[in-house]
Backbone as JSON Lines, residues from 0, in Angstrom:
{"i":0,"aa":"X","n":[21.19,-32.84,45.45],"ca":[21.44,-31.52,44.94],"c":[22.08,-31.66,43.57]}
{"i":1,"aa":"X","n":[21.52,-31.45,42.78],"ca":[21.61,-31.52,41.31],"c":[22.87,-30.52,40.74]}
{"i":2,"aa":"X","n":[22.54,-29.05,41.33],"ca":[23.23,-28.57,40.54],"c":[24.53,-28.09,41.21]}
{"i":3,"aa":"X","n":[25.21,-28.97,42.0],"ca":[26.81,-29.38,42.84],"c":[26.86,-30.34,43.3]}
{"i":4,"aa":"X","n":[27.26,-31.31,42.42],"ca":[27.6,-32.75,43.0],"c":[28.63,-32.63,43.66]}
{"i":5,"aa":"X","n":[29.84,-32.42,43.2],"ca":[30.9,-32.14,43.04],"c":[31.24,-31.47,44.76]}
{"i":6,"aa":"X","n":[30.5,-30.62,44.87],"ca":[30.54,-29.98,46.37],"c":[29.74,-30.88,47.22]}
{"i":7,"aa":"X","n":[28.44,-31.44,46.96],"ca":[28.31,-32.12,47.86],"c":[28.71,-33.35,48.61]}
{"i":8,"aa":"X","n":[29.29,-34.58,47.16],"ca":[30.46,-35.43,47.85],"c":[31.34,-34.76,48.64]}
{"i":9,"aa":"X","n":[32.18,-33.51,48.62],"ca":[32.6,-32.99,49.55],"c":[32.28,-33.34,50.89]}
{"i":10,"aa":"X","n":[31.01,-32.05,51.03],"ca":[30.81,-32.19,51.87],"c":[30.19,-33.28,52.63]}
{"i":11,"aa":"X","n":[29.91,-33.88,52.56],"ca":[29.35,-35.15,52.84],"c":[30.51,-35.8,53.27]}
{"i":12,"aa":"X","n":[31.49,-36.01,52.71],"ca":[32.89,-36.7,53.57],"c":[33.16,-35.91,54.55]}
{"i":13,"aa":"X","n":[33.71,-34.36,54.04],"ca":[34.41,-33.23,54.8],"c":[33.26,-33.48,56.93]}
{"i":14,"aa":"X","n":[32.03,-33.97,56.58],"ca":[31.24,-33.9,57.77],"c":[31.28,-34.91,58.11]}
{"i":15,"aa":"X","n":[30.85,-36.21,57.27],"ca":[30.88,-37.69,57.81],"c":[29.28,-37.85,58.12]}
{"i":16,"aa":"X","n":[28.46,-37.26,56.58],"ca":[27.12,-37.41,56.81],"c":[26.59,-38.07,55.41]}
{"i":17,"aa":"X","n":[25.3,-38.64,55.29],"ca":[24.98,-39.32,54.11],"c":[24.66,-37.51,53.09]}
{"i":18,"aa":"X","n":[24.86,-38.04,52.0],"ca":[24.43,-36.87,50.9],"c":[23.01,-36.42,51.37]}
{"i":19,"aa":"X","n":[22.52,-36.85,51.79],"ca":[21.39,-36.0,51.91],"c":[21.07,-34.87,53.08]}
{"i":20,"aa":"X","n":[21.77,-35.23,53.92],"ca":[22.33,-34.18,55.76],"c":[23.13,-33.37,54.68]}
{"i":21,"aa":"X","n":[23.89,-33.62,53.8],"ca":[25.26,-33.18,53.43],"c":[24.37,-31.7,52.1]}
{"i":22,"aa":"X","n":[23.32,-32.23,51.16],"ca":[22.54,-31.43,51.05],"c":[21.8,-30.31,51.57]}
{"i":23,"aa":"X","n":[21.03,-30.86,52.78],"ca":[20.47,-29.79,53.66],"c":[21.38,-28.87,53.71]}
{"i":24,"aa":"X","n":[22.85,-29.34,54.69],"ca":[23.39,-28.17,55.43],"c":[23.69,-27.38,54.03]}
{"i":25,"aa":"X","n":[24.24,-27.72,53.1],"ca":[24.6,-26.51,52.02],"c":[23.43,-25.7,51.85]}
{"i":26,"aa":"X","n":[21.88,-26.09,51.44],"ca":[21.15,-25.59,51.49],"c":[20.78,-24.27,52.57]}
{"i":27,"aa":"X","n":[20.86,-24.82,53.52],"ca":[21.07,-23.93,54.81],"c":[21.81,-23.12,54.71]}
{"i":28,"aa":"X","n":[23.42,-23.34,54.22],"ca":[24.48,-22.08,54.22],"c":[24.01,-21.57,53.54]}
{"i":29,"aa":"X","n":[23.25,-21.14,52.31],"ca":[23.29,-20.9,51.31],"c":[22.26,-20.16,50.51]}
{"i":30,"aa":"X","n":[21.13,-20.8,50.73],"ca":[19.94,-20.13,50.13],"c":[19.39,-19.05,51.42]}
{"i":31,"aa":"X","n":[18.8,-18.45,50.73],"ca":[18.18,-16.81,51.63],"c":[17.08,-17.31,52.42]}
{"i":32,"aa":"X","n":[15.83,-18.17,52.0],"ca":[14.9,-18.24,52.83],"c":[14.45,-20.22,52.38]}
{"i":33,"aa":"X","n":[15.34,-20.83,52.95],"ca":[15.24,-22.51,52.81],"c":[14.19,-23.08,53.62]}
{"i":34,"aa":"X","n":[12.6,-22.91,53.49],"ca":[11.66,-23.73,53.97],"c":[11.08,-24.83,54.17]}
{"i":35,"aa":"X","n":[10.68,-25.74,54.72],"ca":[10.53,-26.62,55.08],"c":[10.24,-27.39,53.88]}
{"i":36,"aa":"X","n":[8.96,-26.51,53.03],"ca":[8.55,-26.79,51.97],"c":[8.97,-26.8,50.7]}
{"i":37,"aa":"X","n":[9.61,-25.64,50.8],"ca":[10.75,-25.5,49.02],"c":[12.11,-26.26,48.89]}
{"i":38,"aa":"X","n":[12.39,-27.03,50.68],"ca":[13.65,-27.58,50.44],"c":[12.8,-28.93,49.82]}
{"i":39,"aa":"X","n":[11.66,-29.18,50.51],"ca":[11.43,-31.02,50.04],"c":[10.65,-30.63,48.76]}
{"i":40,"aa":"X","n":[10.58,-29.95,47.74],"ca":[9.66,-29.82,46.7],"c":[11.34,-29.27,45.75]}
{"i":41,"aa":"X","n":[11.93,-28.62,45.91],"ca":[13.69,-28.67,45.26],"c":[14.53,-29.86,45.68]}
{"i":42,"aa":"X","n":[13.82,-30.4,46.56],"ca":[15.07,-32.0,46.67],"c":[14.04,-32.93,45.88]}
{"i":43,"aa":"X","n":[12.92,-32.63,46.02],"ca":[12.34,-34.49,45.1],"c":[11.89,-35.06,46.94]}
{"i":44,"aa":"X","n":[11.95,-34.49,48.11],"ca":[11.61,-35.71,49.31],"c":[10.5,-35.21,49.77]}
{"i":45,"aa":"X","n":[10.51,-36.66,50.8],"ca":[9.01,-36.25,51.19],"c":[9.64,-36.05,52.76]}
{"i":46,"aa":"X","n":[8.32,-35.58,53.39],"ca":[8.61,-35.03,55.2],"c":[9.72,-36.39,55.85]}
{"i":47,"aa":"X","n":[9.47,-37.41,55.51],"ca":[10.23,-38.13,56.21],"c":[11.56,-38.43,55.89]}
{"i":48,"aa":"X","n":[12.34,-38.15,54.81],"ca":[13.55,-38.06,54.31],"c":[13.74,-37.35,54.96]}
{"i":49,"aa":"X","n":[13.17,-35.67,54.62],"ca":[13.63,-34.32,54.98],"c":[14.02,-34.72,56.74]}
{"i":50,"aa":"X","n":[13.21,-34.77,57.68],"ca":[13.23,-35.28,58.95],"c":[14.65,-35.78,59.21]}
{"i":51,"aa":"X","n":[14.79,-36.99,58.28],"ca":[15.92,-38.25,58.74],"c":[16.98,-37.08,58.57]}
{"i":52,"aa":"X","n":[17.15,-36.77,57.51],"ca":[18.38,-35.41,57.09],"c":[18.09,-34.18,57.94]}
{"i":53,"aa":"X","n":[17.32,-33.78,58.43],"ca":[17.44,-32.89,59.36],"c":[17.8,-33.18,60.97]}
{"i":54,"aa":"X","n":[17.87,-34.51,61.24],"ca":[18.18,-35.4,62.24],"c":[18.93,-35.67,62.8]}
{"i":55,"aa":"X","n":[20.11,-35.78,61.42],"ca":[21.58,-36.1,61.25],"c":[22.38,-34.76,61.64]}
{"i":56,"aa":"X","n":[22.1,-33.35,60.67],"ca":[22.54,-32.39,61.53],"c":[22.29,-32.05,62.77]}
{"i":57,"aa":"X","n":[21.53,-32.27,63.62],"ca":[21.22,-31.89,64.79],"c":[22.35,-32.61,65.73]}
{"i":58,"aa":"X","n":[22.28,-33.68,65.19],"ca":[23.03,-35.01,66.21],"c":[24.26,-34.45,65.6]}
{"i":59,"aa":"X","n":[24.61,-34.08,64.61],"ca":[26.31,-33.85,64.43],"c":[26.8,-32.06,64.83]}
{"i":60,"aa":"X","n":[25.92,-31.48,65.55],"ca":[26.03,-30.35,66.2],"c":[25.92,-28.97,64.85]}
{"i":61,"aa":"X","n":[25.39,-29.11,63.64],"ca":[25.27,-28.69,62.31],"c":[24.16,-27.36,62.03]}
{"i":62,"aa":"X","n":[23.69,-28.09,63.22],"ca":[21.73,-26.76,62.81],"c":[21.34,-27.23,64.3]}
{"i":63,"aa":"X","n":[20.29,-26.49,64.55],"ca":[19.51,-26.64,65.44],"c":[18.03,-26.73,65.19]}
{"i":64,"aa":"X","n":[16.98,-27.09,66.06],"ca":[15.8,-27.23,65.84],"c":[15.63,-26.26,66.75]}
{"i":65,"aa":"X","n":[14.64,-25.49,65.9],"ca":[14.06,-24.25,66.83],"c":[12.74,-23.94,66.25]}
{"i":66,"aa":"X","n":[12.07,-23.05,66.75],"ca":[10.65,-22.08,66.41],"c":[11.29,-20.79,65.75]}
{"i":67,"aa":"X","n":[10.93,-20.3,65.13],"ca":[11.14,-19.03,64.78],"c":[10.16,-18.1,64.19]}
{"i":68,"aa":"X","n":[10.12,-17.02,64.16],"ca":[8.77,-16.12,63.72],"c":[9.11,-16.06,62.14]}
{"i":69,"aa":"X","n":[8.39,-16.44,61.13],"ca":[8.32,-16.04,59.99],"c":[9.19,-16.61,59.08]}
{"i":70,"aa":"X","n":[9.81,-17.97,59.88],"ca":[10.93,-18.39,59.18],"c":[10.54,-19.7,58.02]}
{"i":71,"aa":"X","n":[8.8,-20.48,58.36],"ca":[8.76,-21.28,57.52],"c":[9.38,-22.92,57.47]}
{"i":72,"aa":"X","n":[10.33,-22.48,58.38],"ca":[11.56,-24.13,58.78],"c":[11.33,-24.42,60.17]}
{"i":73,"aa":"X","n":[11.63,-25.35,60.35],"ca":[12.4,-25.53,62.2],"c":[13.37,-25.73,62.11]}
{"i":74,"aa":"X","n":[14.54,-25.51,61.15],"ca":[15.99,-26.19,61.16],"c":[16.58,-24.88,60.57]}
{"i":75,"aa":"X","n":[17.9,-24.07,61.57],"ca":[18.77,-23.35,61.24],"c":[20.35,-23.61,61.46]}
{"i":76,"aa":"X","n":[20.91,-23.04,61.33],"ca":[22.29,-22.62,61.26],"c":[22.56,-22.56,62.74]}
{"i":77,"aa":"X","n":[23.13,-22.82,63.71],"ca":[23.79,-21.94,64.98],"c":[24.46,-21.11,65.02]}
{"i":78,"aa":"X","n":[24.04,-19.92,65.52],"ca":[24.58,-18.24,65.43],"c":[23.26,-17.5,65.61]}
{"i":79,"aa":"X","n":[23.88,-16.25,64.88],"ca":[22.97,-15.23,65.52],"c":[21.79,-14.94,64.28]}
{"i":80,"aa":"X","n":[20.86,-14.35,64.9],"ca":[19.68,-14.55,63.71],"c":[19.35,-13.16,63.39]}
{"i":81,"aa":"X","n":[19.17,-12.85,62.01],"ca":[19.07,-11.43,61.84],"c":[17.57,-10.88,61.79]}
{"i":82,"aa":"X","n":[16.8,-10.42,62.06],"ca":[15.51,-9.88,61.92],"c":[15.14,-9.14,60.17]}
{"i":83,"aa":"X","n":[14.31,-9.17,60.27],"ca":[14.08,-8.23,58.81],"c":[12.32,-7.98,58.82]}
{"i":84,"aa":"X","n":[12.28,-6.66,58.54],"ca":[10.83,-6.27,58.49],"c":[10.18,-7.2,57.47]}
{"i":85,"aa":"X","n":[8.86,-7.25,56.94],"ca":[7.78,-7.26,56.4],"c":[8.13,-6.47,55.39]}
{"i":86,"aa":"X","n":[8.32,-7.47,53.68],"ca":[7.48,-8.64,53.53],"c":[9.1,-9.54,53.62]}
{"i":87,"aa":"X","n":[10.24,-9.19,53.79],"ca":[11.38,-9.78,53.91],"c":[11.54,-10.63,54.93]}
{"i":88,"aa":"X","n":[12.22,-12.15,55.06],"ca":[12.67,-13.02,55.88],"c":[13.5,-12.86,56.27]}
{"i":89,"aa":"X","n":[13.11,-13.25,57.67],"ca":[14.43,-12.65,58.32],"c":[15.73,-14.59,58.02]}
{"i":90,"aa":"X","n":[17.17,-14.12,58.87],"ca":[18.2,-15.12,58.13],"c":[19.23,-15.38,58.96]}
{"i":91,"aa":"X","n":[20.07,-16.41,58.88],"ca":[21.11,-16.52,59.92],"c":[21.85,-15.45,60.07]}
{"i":92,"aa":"X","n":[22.64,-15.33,60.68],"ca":[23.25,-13.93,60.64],"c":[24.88,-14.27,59.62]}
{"i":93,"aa":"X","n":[25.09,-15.21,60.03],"ca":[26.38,-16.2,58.93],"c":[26.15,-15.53,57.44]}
{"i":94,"aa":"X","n":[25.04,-16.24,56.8],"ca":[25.04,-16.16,55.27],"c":[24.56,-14.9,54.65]}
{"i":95,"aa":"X","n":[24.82,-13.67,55.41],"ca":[24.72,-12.72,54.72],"c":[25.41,-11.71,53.84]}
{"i":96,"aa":"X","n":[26.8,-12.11,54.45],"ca":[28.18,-11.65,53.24],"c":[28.45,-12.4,52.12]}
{"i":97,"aa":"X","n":[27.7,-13.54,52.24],"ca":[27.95,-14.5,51.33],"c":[26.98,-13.84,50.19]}
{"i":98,"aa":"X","n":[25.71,-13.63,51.11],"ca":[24.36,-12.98,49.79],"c":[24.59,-11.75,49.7]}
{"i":99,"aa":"X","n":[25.27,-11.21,49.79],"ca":[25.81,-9.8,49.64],"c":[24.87,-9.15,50.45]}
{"i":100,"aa":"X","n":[24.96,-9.21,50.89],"ca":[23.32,-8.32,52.11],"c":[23.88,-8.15,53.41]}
{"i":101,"aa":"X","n":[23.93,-6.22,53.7],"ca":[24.77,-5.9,54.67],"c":[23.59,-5.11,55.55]}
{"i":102,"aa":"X","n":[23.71,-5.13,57.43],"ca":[22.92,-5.16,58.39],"c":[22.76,-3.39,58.4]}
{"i":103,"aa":"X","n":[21.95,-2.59,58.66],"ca":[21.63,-1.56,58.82],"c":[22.08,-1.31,60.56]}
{"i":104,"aa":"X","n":[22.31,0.04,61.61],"ca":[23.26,-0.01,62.53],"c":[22.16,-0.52,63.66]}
{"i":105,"aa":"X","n":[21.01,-0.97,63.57],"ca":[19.78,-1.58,64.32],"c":[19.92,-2.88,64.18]}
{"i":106,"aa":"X","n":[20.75,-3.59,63.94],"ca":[20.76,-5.04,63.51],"c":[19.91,-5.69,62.52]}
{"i":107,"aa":"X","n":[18.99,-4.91,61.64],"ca":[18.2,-5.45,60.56],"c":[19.35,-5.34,59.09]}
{"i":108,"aa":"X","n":[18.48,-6.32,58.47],"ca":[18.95,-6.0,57.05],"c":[18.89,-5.03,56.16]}
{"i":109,"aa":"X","n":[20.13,-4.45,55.94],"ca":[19.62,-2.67,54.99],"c":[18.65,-3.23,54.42]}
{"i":110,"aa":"X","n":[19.39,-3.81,52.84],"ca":[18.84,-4.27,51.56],"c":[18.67,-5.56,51.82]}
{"i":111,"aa":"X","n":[17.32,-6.18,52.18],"ca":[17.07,-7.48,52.43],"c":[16.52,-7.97,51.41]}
{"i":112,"aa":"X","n":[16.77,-7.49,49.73],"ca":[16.59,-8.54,48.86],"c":[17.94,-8.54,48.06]}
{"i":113,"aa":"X","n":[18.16,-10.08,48.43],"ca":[19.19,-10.14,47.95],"c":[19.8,-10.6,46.41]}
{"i":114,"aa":"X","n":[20.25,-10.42,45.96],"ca":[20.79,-9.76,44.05],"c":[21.52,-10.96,43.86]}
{"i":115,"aa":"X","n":[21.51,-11.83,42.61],"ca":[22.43,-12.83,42.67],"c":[24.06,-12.09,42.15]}
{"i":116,"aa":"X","n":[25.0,-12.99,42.7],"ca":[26.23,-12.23,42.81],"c":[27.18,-13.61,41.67]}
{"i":117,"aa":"X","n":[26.25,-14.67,42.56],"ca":[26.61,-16.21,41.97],"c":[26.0,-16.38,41.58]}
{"i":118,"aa":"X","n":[26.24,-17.97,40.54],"ca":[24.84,-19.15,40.67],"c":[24.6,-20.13,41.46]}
{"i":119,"aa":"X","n":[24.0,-20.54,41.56],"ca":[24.11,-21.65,43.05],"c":[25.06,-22.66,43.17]}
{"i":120,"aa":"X","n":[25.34,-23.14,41.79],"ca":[26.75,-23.89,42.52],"c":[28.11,-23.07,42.69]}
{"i":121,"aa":"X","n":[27.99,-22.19,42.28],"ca":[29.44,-20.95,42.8],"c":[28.99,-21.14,44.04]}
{"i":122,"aa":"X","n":[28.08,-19.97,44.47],"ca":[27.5,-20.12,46.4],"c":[27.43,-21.36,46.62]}
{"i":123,"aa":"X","n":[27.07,-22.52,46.28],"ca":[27.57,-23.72,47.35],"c":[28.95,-23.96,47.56]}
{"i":124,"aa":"X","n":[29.45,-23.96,46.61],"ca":[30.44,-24.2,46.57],"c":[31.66,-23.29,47.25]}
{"i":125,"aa":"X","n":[31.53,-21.52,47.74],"ca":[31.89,-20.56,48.02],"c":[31.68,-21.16,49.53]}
{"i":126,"aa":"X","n":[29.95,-21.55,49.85],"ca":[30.09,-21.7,51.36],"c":[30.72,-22.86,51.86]}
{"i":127,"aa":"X","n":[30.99,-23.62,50.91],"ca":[31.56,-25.24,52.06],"c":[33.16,-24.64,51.7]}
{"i":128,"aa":"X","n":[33.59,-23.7,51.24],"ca":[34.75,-23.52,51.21],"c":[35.01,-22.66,52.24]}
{"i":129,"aa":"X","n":[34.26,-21.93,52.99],"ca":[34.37,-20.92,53.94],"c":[34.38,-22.24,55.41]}
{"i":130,"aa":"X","n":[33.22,-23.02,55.44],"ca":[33.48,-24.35,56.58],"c":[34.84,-24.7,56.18]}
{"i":131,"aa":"X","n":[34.73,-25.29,55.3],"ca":[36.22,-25.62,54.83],"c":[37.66,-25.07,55.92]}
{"i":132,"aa":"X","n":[37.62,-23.43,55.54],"ca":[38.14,-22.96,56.29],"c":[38.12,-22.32,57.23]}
{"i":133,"aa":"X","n":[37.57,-23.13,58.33],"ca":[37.4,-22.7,59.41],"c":[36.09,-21.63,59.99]}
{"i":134,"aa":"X","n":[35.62,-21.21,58.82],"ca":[34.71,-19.89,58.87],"c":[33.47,-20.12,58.58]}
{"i":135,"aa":"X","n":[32.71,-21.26,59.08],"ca":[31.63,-21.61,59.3],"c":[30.69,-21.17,60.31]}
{"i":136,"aa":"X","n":[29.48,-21.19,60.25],"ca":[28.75,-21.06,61.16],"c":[29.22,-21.85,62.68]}
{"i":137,"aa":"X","n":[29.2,-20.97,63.72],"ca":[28.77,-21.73,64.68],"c":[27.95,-20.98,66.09]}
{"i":138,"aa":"X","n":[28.16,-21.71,66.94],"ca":[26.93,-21.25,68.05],"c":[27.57,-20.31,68.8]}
């Protein structure tokens, strides 16, 4: 992750994972719709890196491997998952105060496009500070 080193040595100690698990998960906190495909075509890897690093979170209790409708990944966050109509992706339910994007009283996303507030290393750096303290995703 190029543009937060700085956060990702972090995190990468803060978890006790190689930089590249330590990548994903920020990715995961962080970006709105992180696909299988745009994470290994924005990291530089190929399926089998991505794999090994998606591997590592699973085994360190970080993400889960799942199916999901419309999601593009098999690797999320643990928590609750928010729905969102067509043509919007739906998202963990975690990283949505972070993207400024608040739930309508049906559990969907009002405004499911979300406005940059940051730049991405502010938001990485915003979310490993929220794990940080205590206020991370979990199951």
């Amino acid at each position: 992750m190029f543009s937060a080193p700085g956060v990702l040595g972090r995190a990468a100690r803060g978890l006790g994972v190689d930089e590249d698990a330590a990548a994903l998960y920020l990715q995961l906190l962080t970006l709105y719709a992180p696909g299988d495909r745009a994470i290994r075509t924005w990291n530089g890897w190929k399926p089998v890196r991505h794999r090994k690093a998606a591997a590592v979170l699973v085994e360190h209790g970080l993400a889960v491997e799942d199916g999901r409708a419309r999601a593009g990944r098999r690797l999320f966050l643990p928590g609750e998952w928010i729905h969102a109509g067509t043509p919007y992706q739906p998202m963990e339910a975690w990283k949505a105060g972070l993207l400024g994007l608040e739930r309508s009283c049906n559990g969907r996303l009002e405004n499911p496009l979300p406005l940059p507030t940051r730049t991405l290393p502010e938001l990485f750096a915003r979310a490993w500070e929220l794990v940080e303290e205590g206020r991370g995703p979990s199951a």
